[in-house]
C-alpha positions as CSV (number, residue, x, y, z in Angstrom):
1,X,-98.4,-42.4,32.9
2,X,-96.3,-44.3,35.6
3,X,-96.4,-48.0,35.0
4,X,-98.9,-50.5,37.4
5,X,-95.9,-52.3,39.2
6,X,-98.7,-54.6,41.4
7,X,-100.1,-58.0,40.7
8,X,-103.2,-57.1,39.1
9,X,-106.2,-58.9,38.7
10,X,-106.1,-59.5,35.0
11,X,-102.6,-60.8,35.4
12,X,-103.9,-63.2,38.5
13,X,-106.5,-64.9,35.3
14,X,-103.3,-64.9,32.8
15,X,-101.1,-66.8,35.8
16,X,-104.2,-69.2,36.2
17,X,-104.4,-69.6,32.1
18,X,-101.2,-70.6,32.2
19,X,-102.2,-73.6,34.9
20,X,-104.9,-74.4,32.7
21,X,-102.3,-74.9,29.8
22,X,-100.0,-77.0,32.0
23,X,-102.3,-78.8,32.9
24,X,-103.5,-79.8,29.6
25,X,-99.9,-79.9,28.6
26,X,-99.2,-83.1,30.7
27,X,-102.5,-84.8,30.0
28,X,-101.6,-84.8,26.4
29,X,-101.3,-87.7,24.7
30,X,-98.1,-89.4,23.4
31,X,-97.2,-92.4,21.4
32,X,-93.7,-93.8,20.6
33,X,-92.5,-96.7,18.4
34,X,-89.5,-98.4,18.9
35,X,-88.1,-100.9,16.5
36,X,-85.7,-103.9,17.3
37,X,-83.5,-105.5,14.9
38,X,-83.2,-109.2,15.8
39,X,-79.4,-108.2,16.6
40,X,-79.7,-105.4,18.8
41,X,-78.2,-106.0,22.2
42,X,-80.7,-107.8,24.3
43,X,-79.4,-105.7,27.7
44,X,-79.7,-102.6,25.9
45,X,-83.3,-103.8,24.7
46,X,-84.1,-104.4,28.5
47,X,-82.9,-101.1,29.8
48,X,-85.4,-99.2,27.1
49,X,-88.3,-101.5,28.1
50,X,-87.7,-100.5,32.0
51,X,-87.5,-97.0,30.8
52,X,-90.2,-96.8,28.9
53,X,-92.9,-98.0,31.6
54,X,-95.4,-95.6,31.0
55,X,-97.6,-94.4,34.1
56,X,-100.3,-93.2,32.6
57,X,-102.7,-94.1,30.0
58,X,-102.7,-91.5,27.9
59,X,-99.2,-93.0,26.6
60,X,-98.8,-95.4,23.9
61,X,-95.1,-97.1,23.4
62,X,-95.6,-99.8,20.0
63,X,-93.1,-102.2,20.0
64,X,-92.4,-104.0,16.8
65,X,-89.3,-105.8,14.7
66,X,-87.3,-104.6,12.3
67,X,-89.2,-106.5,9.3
68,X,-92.5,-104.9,10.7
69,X,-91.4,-101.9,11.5
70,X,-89.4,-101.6,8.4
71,X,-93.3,-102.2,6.3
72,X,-95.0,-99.8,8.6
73,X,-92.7,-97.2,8.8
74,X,-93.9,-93.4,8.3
75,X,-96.9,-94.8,11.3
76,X,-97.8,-91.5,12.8
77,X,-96.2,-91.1,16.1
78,X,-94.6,-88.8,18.5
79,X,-91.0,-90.3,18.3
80,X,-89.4,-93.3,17.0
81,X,-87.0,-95.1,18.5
82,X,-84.8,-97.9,16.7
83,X,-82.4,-100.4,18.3
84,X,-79.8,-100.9,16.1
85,X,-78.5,-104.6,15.3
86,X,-76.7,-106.1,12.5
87,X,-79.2,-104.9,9.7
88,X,-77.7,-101.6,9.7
89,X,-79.1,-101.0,6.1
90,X,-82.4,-101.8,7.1
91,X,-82.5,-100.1,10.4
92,X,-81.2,-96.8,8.5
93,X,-84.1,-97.0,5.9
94,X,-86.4,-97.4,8.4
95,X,-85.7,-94.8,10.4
96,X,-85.3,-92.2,7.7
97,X,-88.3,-93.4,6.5
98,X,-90.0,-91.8,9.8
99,X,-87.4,-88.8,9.6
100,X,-89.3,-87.9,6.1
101,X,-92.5,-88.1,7.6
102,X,-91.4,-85.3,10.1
103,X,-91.4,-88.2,12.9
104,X,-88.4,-87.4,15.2
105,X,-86.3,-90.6,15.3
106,X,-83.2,-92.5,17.4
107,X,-80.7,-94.8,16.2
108,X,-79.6,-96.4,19.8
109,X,-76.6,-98.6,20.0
110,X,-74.2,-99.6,22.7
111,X,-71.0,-98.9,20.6
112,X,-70.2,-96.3,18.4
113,X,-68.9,-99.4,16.3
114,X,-72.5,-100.3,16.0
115,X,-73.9,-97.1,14.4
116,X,-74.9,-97.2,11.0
117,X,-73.3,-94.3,8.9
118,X,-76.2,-92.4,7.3
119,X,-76.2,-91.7,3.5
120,X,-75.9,-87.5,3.4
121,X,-75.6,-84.7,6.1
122,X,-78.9,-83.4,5.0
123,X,-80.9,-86.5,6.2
124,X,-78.1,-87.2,9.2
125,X,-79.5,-83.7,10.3
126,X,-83.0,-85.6,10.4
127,X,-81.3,-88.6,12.9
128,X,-80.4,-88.5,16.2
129,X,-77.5,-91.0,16.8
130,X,-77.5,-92.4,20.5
131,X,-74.6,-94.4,22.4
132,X,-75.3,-95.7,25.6
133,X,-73.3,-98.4,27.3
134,X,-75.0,-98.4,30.8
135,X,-78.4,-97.3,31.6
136,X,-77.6,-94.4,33.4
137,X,-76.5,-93.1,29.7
138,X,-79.3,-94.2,28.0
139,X,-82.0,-92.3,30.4
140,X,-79.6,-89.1,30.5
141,X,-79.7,-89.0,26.5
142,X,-82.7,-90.6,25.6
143,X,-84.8,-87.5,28.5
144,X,-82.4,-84.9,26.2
145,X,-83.5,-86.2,23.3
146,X,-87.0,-86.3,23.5
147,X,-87.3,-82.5,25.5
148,X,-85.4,-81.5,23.1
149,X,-87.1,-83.3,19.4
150,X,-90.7,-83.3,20.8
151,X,-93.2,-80.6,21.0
152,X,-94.6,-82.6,23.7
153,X,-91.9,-82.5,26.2
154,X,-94.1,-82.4,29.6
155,X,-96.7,-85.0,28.2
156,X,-93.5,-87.2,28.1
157,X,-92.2,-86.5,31.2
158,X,-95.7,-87.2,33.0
159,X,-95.6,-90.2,31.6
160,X,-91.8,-91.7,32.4
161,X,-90.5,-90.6,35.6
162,X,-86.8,-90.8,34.5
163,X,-87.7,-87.7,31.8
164,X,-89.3,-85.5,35.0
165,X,-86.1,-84.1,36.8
166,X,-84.3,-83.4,33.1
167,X,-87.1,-81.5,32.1
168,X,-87.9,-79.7,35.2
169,X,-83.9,-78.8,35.2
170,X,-84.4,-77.4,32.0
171,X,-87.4,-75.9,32.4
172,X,-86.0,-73.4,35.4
173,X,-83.3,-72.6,33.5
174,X,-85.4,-71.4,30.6
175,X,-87.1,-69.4,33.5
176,X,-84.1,-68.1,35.0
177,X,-82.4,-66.7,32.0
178,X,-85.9,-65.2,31.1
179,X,-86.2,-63.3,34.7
180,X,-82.4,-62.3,34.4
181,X,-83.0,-60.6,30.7
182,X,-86.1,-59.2,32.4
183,X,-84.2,-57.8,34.9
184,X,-81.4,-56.8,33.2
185,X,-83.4,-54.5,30.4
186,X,-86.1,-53.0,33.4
187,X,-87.4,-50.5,30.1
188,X,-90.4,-49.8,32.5
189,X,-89.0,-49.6,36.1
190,X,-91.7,-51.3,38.1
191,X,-92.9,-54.1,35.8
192,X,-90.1,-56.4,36.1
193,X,-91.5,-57.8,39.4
194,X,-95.1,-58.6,37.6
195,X,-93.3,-60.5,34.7
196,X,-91.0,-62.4,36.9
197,X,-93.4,-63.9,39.3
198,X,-95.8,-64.9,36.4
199,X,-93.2,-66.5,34.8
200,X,-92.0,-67.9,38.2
201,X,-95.9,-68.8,39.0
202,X,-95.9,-70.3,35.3
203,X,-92.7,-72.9,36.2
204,X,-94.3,-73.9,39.4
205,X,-97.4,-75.0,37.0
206,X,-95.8,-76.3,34.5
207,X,-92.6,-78.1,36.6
208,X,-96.1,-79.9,38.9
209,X,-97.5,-80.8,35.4
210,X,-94.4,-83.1,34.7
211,X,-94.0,-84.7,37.5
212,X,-97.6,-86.2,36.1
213,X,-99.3,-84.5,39.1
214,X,-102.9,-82.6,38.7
215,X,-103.3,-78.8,39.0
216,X,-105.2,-79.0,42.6
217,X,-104.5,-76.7,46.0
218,X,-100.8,-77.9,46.2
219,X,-100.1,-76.4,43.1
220,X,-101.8,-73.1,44.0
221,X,-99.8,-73.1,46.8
222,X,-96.6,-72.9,45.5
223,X,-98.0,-70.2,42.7
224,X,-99.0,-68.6,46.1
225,X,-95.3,-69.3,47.3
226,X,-93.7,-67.7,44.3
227,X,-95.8,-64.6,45.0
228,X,-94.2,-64.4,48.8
229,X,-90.8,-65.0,47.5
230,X,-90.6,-62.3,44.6
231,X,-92.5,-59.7,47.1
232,X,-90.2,-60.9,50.3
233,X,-87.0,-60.6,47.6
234,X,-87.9,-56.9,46.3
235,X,-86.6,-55.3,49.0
236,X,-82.6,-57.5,48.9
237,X,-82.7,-56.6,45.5
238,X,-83.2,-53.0,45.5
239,X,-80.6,-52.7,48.3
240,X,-78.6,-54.2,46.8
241,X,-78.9,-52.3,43.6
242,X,-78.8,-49.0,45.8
243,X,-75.2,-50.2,46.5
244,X,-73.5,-50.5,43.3
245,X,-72.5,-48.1,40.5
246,X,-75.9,-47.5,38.0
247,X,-73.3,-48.4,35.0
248,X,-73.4,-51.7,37.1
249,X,-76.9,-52.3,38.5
250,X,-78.6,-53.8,35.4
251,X,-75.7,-56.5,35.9
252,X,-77.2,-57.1,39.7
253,X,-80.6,-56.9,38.9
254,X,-79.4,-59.8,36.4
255,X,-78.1,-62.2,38.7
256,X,-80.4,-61.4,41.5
257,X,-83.3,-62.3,38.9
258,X,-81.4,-65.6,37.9
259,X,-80.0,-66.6,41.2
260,X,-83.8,-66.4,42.8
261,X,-85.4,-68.5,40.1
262,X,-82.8,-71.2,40.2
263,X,-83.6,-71.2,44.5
264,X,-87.1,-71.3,43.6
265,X,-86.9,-73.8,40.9
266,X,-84.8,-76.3,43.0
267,X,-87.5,-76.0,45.9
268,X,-90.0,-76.9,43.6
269,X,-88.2,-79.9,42.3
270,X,-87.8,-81.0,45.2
271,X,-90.9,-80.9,46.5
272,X,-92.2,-82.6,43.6
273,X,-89.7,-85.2,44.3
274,X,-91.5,-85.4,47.9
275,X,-87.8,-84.4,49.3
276,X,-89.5,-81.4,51.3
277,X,-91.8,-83.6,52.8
278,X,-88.9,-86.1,53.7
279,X,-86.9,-83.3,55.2
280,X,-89.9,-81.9,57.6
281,X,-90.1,-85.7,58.9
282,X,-86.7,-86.1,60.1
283,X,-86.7,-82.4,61.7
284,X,-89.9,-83.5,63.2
285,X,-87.8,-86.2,65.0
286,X,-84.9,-84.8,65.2
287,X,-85.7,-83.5,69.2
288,X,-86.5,-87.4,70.0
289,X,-82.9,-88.5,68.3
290,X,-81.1,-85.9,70.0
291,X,-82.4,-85.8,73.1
292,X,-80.5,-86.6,76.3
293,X,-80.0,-90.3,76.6
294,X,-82.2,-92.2,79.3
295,X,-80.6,-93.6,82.3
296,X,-80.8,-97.3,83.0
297,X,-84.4,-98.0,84.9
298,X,-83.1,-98.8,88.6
299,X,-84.4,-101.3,90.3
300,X,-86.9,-100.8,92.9
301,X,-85.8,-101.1,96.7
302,X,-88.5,-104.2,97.2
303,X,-87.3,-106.5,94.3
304,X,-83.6,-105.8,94.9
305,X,-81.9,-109.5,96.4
306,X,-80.6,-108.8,99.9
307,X,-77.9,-111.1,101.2
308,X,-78.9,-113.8,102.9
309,X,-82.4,-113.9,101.5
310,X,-82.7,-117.1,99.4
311,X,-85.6,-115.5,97.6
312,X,-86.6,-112.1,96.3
313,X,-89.1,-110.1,97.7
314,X,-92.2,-109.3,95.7
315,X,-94.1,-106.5,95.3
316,X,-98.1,-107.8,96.3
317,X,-100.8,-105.9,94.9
């Protein structure tokens, strides 16, 4: 029986299912503890409480001291955060007390110097070390460490902008690599094209979902967009295909797979990041900035000074 290479309608409901978990996916809730010791760097301390602004309710962020923390460590949380100070003994208890508890947990300092060497490999597994010594650093590794540690990666990112563009990054990556194994193994010749542009339509959902905005019409639309570009593509990449040896066309369909979800995935990104938008405005004016430039309004005949007159003439009405 030949395979069913369309969109079909049961697929459509999957592609919408996968909105619906998105969606739910963001509006998760999260909670993080971080714990100060009374040495830790008080710029370094400043730079995670700017981070850690949360935009939406459904996000916790418990801030306690070291003495506190220490007594109440093993709360339940998403992630843990400590700041380490000059207790180095006491911020390493505490925060394997959360590893134990199957917490995920951060020692942050601003100098390797700082970092407090952990007792065995087998619990230094259970630790994420962090150096940062500008903030720049600290959002890059602190948005890698929680994609990566949580199970609640877009939840987080809904919540603190500086994790959205990380995660969307490596969420069309994931994508891209999926489509390019998709294409490249085509075991049913036909259904690559269904697979991709669910899994495309599946990014667009889930990339929206981080940037903390709803499943509405917007985010149909760019399912809907995904749909046009994988149907619009089909015919580059079978000409393509058509042109190159068959020992060499899995390798084609590969990177044609991969190179199109990347392009998709960065329009997205950028349209979350209201770039698109931006872009449209300044084409919109770009006829008015670059349009020929207006001669200097001449004076009319009547109010022009002629010699001898003490006084211009005026125009009566």
């Amino acid at each position: 029986m030949a395979a069913h290479s369309g969109f079909s309608f049961s697929r459509i409901i999957d592609v919408l299912g996968t909105g619906r978990a998105a969606r739910q996916d963001g509006s998760a809730s999260v909670s993080l503890i971080v714990i100060v010791d009374s040495g830790a760097s008080h710029e370094l301390a400043c730079w995670v409480r700017d981070a850690l602004v949360a935009e939406r309710t459904s996000a916790a962020v418990h801030v306690m001291a070291l003495p506190a923390g220490l007594s109440d460590a093993g709360a339940i949380c998403d992630a843990s955060i400590v700041l380490v100070g000059d207790n180095k003994s006491g911020c390493t208890q505490c925060a394997l007390r959360y590893a134990h508890r199957g917490v995920p947990v951060a020692l942050l300092a601003m100098s390797p110097l700082d970092m407090p060497s952990l007792p065995s490999e087998e619990l230094a597994a259970l630790v994420s070390p962090l150096v940062a010594q500008t903030r720049p650093k600290l959002e890059s590794l602190l948005s890698r460490w929680l994609i990566d540690a949580t199970d609640k990666p877009i939840a987080f990112a809904a919540s603190f902008p500086f994790l959205r563009k990380p995660l969307a990054h490596s969420l069309v990556m994931r994508c891209a690599v999926e489509n390019a194994t998709i294409g490249a193994v085509d075991i049913i010749h036909g259904s690559d094209l269904p697979l991709m542009m669910a899994n495309q339509a599946k990014l667009a959902f889930e990339v929206s979902s981080s940037y903390g905005k709803d499943i509405s019409f917007d985010s149909i639309a760019d399912a809907a967009a995904v749909i046009a570009v994988a149907y619009g593509s089909r015919g580059m990449w079978r000409a393509v295909s058509a042109a190159v040896p068959s020992t060499m066309s899995w390798v084609v369909r590969a990177l044609l797979a991969f190179l199109n979800t990347q392009a998709l995935g960065l329009f997205l990104i950028a349209h979350c990041d209201d770039r698109i938008d931006q872009l449209t405005e300044r084409l919109h004016d770009l006829p008015y900035l670059s349009g020929p430039v207006k001669k200097e309004a001449e004076i009319p005949a009547d109010l022009k000074l002629v010699p001898g007159d003490e006084k211009p003439r005026y125009v009566s009405y």
